[in-house]
TORKOL-4160 file (C-alpha; in steps of 0.2 Angstrom, whole numbers, padded with zeros to 4 digits, m for minus):
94
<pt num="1" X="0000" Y="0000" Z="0000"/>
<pt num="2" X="0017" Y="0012" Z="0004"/>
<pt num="3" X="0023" Y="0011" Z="m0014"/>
<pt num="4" X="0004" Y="0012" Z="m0022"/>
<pt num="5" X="m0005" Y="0028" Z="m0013"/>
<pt num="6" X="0007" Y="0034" Z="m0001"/>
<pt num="7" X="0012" Y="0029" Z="0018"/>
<pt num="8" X="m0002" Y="0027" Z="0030"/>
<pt num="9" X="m0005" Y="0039" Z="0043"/>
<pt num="10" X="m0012" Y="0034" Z="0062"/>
<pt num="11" X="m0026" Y="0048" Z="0066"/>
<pt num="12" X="m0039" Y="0047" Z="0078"/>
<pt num="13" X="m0056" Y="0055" Z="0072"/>
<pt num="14" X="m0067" Y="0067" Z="0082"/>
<pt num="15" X="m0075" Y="0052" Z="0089"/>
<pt num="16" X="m0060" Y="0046" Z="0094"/>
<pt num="17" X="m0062" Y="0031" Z="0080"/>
<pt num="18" X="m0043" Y="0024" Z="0077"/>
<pt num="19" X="m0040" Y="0029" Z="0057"/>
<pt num="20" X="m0027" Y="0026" Z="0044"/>
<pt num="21" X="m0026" Y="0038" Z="0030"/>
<pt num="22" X="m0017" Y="0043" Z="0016"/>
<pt num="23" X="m0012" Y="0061" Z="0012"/>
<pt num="24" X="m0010" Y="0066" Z="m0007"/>
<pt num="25" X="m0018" Y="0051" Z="m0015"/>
<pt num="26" X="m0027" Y="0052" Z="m0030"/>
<pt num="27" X="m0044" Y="0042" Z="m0035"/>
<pt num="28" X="m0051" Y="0038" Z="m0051"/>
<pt num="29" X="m0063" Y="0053" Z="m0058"/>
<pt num="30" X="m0079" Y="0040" Z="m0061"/>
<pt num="31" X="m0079" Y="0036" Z="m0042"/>
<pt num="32" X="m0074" Y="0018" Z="m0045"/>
<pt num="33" X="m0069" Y="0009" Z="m0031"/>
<pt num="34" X="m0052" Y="0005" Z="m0025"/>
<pt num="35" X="m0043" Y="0017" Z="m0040"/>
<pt num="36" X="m0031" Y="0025" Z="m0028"/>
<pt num="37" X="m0015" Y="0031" Z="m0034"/>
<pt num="38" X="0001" Y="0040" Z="m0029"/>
<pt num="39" X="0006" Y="0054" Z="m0040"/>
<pt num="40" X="0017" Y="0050" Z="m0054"/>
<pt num="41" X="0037" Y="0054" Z="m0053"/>
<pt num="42" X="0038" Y="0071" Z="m0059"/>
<pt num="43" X="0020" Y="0074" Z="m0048"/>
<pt num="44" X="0008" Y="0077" Z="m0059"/>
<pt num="45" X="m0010" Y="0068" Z="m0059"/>
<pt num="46" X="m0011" Y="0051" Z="m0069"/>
<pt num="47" X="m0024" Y="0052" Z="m0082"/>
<pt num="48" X="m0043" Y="0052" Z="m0077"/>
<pt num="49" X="m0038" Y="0054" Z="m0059"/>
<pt num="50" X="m0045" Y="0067" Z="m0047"/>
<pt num="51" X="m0032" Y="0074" Z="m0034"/>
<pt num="52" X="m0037" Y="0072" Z="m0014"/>
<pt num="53" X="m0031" Y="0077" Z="0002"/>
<pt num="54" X="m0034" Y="0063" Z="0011"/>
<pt num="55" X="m0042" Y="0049" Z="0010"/>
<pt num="56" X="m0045" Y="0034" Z="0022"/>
<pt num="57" X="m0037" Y="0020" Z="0019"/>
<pt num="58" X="m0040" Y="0006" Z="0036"/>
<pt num="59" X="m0053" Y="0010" Z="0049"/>
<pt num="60" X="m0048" Y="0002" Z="0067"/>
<pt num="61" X="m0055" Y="m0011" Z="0077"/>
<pt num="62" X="m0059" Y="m0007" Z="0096"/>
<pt num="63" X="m0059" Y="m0025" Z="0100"/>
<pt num="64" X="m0054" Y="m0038" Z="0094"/>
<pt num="65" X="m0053" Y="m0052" Z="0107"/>
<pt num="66" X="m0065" Y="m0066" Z="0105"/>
<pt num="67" X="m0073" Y="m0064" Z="0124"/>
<pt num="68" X="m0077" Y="m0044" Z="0118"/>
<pt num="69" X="m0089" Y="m0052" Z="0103"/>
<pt num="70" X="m0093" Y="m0070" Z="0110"/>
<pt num="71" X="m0100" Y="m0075" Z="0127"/>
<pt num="72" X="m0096" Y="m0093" Z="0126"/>
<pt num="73" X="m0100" Y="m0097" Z="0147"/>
<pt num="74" X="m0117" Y="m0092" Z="0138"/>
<pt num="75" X="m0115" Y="m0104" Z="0124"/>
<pt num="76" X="m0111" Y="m0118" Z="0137"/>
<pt num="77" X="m0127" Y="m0115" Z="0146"/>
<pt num="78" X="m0139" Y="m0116" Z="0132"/>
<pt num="79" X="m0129" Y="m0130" Z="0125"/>
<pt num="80" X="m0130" Y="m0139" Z="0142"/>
<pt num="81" X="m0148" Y="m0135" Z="0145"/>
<pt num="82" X="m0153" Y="m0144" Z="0126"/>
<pt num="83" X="m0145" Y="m0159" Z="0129"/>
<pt num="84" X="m0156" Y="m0170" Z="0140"/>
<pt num="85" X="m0168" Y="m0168" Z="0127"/>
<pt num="86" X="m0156" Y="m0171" Z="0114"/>
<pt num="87" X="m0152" Y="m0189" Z="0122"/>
<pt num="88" X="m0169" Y="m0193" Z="0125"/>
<pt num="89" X="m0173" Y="m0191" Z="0106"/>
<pt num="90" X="m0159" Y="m0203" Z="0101"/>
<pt num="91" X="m0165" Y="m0214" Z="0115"/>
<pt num="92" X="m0182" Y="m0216" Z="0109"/>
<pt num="93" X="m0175" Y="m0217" Z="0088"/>
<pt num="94" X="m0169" Y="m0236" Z="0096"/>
């Protein structure tokens, strides 16, 4: 991504989101989606790109351990809570 649009940039937004941008990158003039570009050697726009301040590149990830988005304790429970039932079906199959 350094050598394509630019070096990434660690800013936090007025939310205090966690945000990677990338200062002078260029998009594609259609809006098509992932066309950004760095400038060319002699820094002038490639053709049918549109110049930009910045633009955001990565958006961060508050959390990212598995306990933050799974309660497994509460997986257990309602797996534990099925499984009479469950082996009482099978029982009654024989």
């Amino acid at each position: 991504m350094a050598t394509k649009i630019g070096p990434p940039v660690f800013v936090l937004s007025p939310g205090g989101q966690a945000l990677l941008v990338v200062q002078g990158a260029n998009l594609n003039g259609s809006g098509k989606s992932r066309s950004a570009k760095s400038l060319q050697k002699d820094s002038r726009l490639r053709k049918g790109q549109v110049a930009t301040e910045t633009i955001v590149a990565f958006v961060g990830i508050r959390r990212t351990s598995r306990r933050a988005r799974v309660d497994v304790p509460a997986i257990m429970r309602e797996a534990e809570a099925s499984l009479p039932a469950l082996i009482e079906q099978q029982l009654a199959r024989r």
